[in-house]
C-alpha positions in Angstrom: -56.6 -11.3 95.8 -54.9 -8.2 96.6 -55.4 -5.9 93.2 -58.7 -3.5 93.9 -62.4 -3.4 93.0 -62.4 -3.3 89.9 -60.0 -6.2 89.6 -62.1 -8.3 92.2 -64.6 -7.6 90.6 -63.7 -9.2 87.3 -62.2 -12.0 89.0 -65.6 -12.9 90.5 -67.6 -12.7 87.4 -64.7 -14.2 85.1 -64.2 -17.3 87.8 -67.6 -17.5 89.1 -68.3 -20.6 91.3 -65.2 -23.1 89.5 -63.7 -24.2 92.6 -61.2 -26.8 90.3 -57.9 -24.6 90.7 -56.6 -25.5 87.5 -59.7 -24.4 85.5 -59.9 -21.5 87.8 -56.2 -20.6 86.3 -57.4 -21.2 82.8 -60.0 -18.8 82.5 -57.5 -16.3 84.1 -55.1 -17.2 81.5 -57.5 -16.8 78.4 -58.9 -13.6 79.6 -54.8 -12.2 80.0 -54.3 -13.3 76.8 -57.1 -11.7 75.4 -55.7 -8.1 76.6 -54.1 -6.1 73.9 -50.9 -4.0 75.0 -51.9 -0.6 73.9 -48.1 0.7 73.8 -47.7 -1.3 70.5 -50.7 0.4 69.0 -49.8 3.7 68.4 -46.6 2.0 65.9 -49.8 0.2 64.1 -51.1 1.5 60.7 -55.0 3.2 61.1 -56.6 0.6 59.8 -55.2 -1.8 62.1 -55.8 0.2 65.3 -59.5 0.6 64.4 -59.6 -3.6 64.3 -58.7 -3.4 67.9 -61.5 -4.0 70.4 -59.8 -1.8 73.8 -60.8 -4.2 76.6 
């Protein structure tokens, strides 16, 4: 995977040793789903955008 360090990295620990591909891909999936898109959370009340955990 071609996306830097940092990205490796997380790959490594998020996959660990699953070699099943399609369980690979489903951890991949949960963990991009998990990801909030910060450019909605500045139109989010204060209260709201202290909810947020910032991955």
């Amino acid at each position: 995977m071609n996306g830097g360090k940092a990205l490796n990295k997380e790959m490594q620990i998020l996959i660990g040793d699953e070699t099943d591909n399609e369980a690979r891909l489903k951890k991949i999936y949960e963990r991009v789903q998990s990801i909030k898109n910060l450019d909605f959370v500045n139109q989010m009340p204060e209260k709201e955008r202290k909810k947020i955990k910032i991955n």
